[in-house]
Structures are given as C-alpha cells and as structure tokens.
Phi, psi and omega in degrees: 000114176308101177323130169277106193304131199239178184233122153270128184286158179283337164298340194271314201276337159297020190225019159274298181329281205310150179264050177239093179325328183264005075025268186301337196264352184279304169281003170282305236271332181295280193332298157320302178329330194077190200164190206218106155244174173238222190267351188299323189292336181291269209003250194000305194279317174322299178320309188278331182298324187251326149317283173270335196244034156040041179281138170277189184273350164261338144316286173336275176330302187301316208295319199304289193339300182334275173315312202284332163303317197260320185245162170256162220228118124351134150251172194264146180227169154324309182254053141244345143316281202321298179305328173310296181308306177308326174275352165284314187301325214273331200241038167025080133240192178288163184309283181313349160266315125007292174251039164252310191317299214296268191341309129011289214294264179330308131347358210007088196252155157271338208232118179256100219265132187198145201225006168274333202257159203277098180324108127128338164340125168230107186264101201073037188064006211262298250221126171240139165267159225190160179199085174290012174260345168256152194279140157262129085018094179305167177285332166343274171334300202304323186281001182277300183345000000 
C-alpha cells in the first residue's frame, strides 16, 4: 500500500522545538517522514522563531535549511490565492489556513498535519486533517468504552 502523501502546518513542526518530548519525537518522526510544506510555512516558521522563541537568524537559518531538506516546498502562486479564497469560503477557515490547505490540495497530499485545523476535516474529497497528537480509538475501542 503506497504511504500518504502528507502537508505539514507549521505548529507541527515548531514542536522540533519543544520541550515536550513526546511532541517533539512525534513531529520528528513525521518530518523524518517527509512531507510537503509550502514557502507560507518557511515564513511562519521564521516569524514565530525570531519572534516568540528569540531565535537568532543564524538559528533560524539552520532550522529553514533543515526543514528545506527533509521536505518538499508548495510555492505560493495565484492560483493558490485563488483556490484558498474559495476554501476560506467553502469550508469557513481563516484566509491562512485556507491557503496552506489550497497549497495541500495543489501538491497533491492526502493528509494535512496540523493541530490547529479541525482533526478528522476531509476537504474535497482529497485532504484530511490529521491532529497527530491525538490518539484515535478504533470502533473496537469506543465500543469497549
């Protein structure tokens, strides 16, 4: 069975940061995986690095370098505005989450990991949001419950 090409939101990968190991080994273990991010995401991650965690720019650089290694990068074009705005609309998220969803879409992933976006959300038929963090429960389970 052919592995599912996946998009990482930038909250996953800001958990390489953290100091919660099962977090951090979790979004390694994704990263490692490979993946699809797109350049909204260098931003971000640049923004949040140098902003909130007081990274210098040569830290910052080393992480993007990094990152720009293990995955592959989405460019943001026009019609990935486009496709955003409709998916802001269609599915009420924010403009920015919209166009890392568009970005997904156009990359063609199945699985978008993000822990910000509603888990379990299947957008176009295509796309799934995923929240790796949380455990899913087999119906096994739930009927056990």
């Amino acid at each position: 069975m052919p592995e599912t090409k996946a998009f990482i939101d930038t909250n996953i990968l800001l958990y390489l940061l953290s100091e919660d190991s099962n977090k951090a080994d979790r979004a390694e273990t994704i990263v490692r995986a490979g993946g699809t991010i797109s350049a909204q995401i260098l931003n971000e991650l640049a923004n949040v690095s140098h902003r909130k965690l007081a990274m210098s720019w040569i830290e910052i650089n080393e992480l993007l370098s990094l990152i720009r290694s293990l995955c592959s990068i989405e460019p943001l074009t026009i019609e990935t505005h486009d496709l955003g705005i409709l998916i802001a609309e269609r599915y009420k998220l924010s403009v920015y989450d919209a166009m890392i969803v568009a970005a997904a879409l156009l990359g063609e992933c199945e699985a978008l990991y993000s822990e910000d976006m509603q888990d379990g959300m299947l957008i176009d038929n295509q796309l799934r949001i995923c929240n790796p963090f949380t455990i899913h429960r087999s119906s096994e389970d739930k009927e056990l419950a």
